[in-house]
GUDODREN-529500 format. One record per residue: chain; residue number from 1; z negated, y, x negated of N, C-alpha, C, O, CB in turn. Coordinates in nm, 3 decimals, padded with zeros to 5 digits. Glycine has a CB too. Layout:
NODE chain   n     n_z     n_y     n_x    ca_z    ca_y    ca_x     c_z     c_y     c_x     o_z     o_y     o_x    cb_z    cb_y    cb_x
NODE     A NUM       Z       Y       X       Z       Y       X       Z       Y       X       Z       Y       X       Z       Y       X
...
REM end
This chain:
NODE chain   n     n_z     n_y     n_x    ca_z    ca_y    ca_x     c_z     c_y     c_x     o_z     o_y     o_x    cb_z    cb_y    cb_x
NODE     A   1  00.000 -00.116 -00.084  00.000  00.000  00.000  00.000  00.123 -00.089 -00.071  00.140 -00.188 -00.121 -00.001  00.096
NODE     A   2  00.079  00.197 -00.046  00.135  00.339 -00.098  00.057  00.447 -00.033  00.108  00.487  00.071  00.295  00.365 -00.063
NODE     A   3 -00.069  00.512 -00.074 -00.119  00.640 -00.035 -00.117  00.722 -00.076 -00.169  00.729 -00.187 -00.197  00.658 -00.016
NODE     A   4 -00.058  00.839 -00.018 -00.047  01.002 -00.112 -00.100  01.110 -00.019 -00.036  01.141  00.081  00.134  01.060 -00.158
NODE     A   5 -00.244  01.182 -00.056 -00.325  01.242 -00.034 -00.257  01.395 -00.062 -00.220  01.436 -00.173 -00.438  01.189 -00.103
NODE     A   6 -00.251  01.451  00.033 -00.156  01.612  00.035 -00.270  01.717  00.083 -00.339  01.712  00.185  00.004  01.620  00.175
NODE     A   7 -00.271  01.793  00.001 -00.375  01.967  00.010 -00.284  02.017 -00.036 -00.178  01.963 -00.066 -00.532  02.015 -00.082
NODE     A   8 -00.325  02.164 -00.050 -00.253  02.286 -00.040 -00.224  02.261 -00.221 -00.106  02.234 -00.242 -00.354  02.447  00.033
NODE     A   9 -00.326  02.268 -00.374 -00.274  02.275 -00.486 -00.332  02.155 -00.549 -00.353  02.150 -00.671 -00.295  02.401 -00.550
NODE     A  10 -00.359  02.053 -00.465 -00.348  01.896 -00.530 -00.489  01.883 -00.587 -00.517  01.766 -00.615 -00.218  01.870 -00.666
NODE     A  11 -00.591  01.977 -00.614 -00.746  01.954 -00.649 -00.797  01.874 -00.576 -00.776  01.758 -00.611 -00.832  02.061 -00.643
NODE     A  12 -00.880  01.889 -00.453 -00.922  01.845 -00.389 -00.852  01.694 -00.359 -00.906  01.588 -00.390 -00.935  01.935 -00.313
NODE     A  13 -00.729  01.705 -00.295 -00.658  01.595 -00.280 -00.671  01.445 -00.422 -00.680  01.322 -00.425 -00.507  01.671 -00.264
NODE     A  14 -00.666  01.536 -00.497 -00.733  01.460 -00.623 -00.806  01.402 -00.610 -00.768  01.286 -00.610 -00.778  01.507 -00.711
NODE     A  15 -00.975  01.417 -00.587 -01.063  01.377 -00.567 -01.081  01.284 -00.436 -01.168  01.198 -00.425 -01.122  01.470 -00.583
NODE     A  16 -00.983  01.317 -00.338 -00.968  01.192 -00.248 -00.936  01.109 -00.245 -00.983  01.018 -00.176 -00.936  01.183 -00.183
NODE     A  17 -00.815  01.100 -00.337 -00.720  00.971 -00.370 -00.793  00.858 -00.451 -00.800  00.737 -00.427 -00.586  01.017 -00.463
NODE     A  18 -00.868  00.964 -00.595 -00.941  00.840 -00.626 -01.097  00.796 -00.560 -01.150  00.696 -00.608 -00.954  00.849 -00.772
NODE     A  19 -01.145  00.851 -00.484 -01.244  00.813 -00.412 -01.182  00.645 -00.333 -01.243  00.538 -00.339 -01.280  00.955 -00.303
NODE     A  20 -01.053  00.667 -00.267 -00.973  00.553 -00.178 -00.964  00.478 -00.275 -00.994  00.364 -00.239 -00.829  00.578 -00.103
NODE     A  21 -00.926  00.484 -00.427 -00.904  00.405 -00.478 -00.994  00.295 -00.518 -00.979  00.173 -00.510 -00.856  00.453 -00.540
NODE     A  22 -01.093  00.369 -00.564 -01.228  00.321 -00.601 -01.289  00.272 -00.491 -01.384  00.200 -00.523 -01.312  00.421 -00.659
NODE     A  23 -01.269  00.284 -00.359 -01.277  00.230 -00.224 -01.250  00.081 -00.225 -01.323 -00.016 -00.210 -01.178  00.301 -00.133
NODE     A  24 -01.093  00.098 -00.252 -01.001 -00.027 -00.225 -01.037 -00.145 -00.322 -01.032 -00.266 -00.301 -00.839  00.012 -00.247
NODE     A  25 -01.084 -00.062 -00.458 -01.113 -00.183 -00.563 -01.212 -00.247 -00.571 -01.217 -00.363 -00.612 -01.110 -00.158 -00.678
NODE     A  26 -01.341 -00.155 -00.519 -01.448 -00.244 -00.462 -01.456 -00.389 -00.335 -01.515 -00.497 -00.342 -01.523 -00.140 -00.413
NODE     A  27 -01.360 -00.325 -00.216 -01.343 -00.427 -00.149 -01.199 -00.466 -00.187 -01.110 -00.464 -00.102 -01.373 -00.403 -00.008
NODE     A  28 -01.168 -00.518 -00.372 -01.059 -00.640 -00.398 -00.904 -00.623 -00.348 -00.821 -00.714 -00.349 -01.115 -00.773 -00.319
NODE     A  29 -00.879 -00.474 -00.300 -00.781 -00.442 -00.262 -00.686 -00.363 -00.378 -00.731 -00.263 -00.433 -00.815 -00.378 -00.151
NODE     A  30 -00.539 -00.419 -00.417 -00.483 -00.319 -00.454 -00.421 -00.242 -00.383 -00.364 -00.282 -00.282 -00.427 -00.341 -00.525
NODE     A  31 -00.420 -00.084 -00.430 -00.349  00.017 -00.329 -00.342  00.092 -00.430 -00.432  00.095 -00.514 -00.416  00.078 -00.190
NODE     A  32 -00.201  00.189 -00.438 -00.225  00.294 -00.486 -00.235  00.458 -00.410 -00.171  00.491 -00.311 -00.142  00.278 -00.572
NODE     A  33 -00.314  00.529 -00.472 -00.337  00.655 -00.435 -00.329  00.739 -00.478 -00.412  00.782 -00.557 -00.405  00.676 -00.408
NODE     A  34 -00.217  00.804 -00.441 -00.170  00.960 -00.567 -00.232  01.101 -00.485 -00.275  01.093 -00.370  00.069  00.996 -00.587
NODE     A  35 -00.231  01.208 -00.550 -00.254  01.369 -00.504 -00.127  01.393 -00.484 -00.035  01.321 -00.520 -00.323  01.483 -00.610
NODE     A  36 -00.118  01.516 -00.417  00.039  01.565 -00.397 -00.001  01.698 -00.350 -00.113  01.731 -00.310  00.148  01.474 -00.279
NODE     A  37  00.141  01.795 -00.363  00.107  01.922 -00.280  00.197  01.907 -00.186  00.292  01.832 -00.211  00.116  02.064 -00.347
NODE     A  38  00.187  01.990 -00.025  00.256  02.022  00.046  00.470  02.077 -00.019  00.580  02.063  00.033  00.145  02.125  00.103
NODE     A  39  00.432  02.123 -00.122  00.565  02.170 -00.258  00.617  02.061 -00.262  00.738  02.062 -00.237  00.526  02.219 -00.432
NODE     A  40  00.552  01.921 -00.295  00.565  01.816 -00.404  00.626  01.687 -00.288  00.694  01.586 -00.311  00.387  01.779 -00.500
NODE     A  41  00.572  01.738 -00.164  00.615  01.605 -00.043  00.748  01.569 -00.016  00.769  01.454  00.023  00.571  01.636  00.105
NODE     A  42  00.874  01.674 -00.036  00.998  01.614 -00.038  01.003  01.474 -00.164  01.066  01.369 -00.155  01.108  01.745 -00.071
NODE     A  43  00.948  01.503 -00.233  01.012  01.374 -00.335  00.864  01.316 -00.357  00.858  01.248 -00.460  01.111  01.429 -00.513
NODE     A  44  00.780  01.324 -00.307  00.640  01.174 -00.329  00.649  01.129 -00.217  00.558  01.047 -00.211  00.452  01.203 -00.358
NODE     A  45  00.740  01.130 -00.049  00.732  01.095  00.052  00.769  00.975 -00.017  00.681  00.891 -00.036  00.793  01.158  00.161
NODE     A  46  00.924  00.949 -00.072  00.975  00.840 -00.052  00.893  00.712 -00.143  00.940  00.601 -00.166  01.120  00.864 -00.081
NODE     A  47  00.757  00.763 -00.187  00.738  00.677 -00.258  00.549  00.590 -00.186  00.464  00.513 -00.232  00.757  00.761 -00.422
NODE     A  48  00.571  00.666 -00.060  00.434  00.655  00.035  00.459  00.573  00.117  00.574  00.551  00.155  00.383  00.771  00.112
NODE     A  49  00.310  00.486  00.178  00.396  00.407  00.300  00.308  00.540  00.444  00.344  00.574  00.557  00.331  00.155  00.317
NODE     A  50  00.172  00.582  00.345  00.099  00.643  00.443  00.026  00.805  00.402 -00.067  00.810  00.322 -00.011  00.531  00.478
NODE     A  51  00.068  00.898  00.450 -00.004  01.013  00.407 -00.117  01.098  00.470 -00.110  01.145  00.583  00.080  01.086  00.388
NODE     A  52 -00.257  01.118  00.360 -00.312  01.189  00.474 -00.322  01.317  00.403 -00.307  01.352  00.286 -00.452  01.131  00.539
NODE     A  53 -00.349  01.372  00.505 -00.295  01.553  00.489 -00.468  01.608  00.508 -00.536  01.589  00.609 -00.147  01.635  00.669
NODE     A  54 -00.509  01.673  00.396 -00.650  01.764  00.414 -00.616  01.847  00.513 -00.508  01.898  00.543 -00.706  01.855  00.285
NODE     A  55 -00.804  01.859  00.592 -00.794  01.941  00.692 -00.795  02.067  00.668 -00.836  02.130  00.766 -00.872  01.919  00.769
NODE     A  56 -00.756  02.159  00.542 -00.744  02.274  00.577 -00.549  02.248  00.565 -00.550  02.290  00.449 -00.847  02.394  00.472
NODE     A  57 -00.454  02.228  00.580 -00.317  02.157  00.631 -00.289  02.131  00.777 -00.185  02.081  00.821 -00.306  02.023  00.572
NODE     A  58 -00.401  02.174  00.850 -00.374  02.142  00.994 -00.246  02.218  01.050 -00.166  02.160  01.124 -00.503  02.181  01.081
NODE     A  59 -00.229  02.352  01.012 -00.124  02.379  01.052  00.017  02.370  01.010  00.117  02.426  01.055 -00.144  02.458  01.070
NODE     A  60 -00.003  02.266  00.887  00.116  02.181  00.888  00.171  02.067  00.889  00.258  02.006  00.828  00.153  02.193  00.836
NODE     A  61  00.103  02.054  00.972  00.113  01.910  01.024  00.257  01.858  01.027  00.318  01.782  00.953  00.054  01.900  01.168
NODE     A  62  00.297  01.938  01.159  00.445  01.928  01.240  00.507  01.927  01.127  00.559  01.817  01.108  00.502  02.050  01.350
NODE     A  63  00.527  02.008  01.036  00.636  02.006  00.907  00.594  01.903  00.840  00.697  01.859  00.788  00.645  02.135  00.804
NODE     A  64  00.498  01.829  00.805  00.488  01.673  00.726  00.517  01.561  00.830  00.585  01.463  00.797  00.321  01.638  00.658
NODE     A  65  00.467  01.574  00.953  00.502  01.500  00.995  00.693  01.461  01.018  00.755  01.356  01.008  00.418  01.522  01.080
NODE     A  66  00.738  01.604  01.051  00.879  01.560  01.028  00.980  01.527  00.919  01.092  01.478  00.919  00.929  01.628  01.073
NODE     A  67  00.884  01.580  00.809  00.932  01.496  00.721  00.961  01.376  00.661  01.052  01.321  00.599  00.912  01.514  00.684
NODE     A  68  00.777  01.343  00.728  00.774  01.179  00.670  00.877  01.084  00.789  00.952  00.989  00.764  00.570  01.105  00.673
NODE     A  69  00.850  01.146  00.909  00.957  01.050  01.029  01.076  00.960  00.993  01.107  00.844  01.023  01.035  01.148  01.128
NODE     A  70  01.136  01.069  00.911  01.277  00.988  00.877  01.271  00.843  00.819  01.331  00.742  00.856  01.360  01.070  00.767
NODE     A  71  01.182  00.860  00.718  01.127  00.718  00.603  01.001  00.614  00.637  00.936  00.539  00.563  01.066  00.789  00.450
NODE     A  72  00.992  00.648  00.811  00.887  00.564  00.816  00.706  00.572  00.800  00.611  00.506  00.840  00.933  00.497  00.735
NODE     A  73  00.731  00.713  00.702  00.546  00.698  00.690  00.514  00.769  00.787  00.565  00.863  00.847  00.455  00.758  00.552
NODE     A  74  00.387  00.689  00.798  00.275  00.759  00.863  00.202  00.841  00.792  00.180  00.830  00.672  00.191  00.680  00.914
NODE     A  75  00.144  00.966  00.897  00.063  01.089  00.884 -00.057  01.079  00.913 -00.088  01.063  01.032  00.101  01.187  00.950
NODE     A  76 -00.114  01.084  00.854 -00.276  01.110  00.920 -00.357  01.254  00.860 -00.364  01.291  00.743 -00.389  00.959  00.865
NODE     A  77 -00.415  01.320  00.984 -00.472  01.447  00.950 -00.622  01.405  00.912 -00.680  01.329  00.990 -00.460  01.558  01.076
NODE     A  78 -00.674  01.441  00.824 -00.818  01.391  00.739 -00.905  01.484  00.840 -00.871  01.595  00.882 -00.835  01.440  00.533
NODE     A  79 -01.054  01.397  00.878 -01.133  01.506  00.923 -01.203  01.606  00.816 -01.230  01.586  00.697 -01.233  01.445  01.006
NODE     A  80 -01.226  01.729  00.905 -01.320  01.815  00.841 -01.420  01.756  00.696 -01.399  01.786  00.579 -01.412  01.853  00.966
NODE     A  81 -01.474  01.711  00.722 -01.584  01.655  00.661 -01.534  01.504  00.547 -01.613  01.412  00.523 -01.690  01.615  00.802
NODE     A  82 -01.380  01.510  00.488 -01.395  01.389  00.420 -01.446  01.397  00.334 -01.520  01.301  00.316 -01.312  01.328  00.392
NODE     A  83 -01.449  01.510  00.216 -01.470  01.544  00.104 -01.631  01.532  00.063 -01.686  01.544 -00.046 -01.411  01.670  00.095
NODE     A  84 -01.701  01.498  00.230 -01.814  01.442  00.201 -01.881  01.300  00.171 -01.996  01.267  00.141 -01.856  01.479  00.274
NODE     A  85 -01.706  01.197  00.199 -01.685  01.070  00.165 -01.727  01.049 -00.008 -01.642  01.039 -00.097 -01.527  01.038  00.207
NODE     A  86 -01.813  01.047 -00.021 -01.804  01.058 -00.208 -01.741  00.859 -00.240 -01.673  00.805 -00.327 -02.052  01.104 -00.311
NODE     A  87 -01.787  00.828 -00.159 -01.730  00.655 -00.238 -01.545  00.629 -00.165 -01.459  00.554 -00.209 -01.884  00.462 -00.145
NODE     A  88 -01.539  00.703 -00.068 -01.417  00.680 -00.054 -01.417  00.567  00.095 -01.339  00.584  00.189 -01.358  00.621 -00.206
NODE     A  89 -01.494  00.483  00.091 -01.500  00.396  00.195 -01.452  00.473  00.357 -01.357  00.451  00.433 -01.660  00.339  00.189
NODE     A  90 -01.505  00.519  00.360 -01.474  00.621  00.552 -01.318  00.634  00.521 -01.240  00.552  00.567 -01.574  00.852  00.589
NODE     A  91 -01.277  00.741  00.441 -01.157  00.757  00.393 -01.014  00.567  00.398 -00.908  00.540  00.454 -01.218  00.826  00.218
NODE     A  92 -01.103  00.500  00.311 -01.009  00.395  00.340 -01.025  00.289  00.479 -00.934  00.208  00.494 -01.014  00.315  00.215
NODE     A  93 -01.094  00.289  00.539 -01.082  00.252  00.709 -00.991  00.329  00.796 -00.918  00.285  00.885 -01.218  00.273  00.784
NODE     A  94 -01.015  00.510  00.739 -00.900  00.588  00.815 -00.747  00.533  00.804 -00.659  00.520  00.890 -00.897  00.739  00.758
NODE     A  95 -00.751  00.504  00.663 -00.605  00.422  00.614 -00.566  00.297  00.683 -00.448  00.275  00.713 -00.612  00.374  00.463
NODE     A  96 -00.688  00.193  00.717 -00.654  00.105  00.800 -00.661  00.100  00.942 -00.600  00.014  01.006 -00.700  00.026  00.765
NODE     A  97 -00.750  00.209  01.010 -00.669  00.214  01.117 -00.576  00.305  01.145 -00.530  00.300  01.259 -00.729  00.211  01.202
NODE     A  98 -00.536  00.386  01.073 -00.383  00.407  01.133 -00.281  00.301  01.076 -00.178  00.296  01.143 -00.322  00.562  01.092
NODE     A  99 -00.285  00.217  00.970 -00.157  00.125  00.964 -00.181  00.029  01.079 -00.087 -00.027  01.136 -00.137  00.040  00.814
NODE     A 100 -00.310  00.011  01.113 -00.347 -00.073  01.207 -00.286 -00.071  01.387 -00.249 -00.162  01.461 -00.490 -00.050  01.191
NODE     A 101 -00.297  00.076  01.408 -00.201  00.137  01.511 -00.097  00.119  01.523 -00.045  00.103  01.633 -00.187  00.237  01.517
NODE     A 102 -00.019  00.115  01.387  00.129  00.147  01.402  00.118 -00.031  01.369  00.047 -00.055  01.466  00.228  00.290  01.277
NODE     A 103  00.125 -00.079  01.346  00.135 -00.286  01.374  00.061 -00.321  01.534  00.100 -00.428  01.579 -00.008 -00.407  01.212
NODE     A 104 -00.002 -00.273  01.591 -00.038 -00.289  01.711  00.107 -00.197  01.825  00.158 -00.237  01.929 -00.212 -00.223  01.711
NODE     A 105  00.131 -00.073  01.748  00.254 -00.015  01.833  00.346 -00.099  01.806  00.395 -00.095  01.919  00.307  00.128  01.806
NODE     A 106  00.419 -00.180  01.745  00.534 -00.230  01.704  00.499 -00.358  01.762  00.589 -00.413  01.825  00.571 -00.220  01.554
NODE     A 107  00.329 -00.447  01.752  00.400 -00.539  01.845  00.406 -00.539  01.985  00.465 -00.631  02.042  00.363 -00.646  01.824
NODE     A 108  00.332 -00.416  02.070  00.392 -00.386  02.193  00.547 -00.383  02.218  00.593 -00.423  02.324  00.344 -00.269  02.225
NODE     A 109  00.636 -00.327  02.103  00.792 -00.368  02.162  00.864 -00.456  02.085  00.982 -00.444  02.055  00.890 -00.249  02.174
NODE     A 110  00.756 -00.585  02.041  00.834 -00.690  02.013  00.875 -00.779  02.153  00.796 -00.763  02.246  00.757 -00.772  01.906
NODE     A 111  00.973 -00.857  02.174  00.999 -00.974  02.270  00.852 -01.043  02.313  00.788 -01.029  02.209  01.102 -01.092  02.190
NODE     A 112  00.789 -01.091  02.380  00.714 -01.120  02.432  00.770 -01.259  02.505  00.868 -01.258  02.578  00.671 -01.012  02.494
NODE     A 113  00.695 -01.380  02.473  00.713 -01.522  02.527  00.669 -01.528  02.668  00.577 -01.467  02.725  00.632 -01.628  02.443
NODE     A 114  00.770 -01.630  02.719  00.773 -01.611  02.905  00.620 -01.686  02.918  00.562 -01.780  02.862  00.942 -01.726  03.019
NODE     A 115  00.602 -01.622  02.987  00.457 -01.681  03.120  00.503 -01.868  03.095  00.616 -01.911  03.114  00.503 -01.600  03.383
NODE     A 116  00.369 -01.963  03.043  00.354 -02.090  03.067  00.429 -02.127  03.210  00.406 -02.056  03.308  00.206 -02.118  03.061
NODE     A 117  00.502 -02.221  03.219  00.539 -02.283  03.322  00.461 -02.437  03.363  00.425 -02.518  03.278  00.681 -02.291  03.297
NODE     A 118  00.447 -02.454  03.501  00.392 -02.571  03.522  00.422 -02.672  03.478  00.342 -02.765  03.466  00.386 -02.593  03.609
NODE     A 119  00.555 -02.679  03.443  00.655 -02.796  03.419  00.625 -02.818  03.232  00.663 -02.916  03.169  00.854 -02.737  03.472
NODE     A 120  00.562 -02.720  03.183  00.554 -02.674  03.036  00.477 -02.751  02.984  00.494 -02.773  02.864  00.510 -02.543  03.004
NODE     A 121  00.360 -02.824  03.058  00.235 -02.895  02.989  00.277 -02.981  02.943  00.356 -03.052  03.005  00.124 -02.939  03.055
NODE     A 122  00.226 -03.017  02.770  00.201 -03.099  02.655  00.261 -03.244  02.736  00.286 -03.241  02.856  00.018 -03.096  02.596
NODE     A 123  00.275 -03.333  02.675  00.276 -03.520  02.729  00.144 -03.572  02.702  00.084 -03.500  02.622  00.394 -03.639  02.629
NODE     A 124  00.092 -03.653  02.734 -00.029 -03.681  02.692  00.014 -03.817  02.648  00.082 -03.892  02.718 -00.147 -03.664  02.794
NODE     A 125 -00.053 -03.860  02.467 -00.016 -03.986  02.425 -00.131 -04.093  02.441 -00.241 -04.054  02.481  00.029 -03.976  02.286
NODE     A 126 -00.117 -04.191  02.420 -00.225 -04.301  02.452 -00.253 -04.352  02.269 -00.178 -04.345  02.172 -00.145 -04.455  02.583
NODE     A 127 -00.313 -04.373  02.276 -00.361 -04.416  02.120 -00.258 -04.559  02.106 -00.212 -04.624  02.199 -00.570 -04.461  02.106
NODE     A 128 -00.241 -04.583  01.969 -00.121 -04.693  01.983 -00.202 -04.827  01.967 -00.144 -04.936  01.973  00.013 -04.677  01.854
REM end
């Protein structure tokens, strides 16, 4: 998993990414987690599967979000208060449930198997 942490001049965002990281490696996960600036998101999108955007970025949301649309990633707006995440843990659950959403949205419009039919039940064998 591809995470790139976006603030306004990449400080802060810094300190989030490796908080997730140090998150992920405690619970045995590899992931990577880069900083980025709002400047820097045309060319670190294509290399994200998921971005979260610090909450002072709220009002640019709409412009990351349409950026990332084209390629698939997901956006997530960080609450107020991550930077009070010091181990990173809160921060990487945010990461899993939004990938978690978007695999729960996708299998709502997968094909779906017809309703059991009466006629459908197993054979039953007899021991030989």
């Amino acid at each position: 998993m591809r995470i790139l942490v976006v603030c306004g001049a990449g400080a802060s965002s810094t300190f989030v990414a490796q908080r997730v990281r140090h998150a992920a490696q405690a619970a045995g996960r590899t992931v990577s987690a880069v900083a980025g600036t709002e400047q820097s998101l045309p060319i670190d999108l294509d290399a994200a599967d998921i971005v979260l955007v610090g909450p002072h970025l709220n009002t640019a949301l709409d412009r990351i979000r349409a950026a990332a649309a084209p390629r698939g990633v997901i956006v997530v707006l960080l609450p107020a208060d991550v930077f009070a995440d010091v181990d990173g843990s809160r921060t990487l659950a945010i990461v899993d449930e939004a990938l978690g959403a978007r695999g729960r949205a996708s299998s709502t419009n997968a094909p779906t198997d017809p309703a059991p039919r009466a006629t459908d039940t197993p054979t039953e064998r007899t021991p030989a």
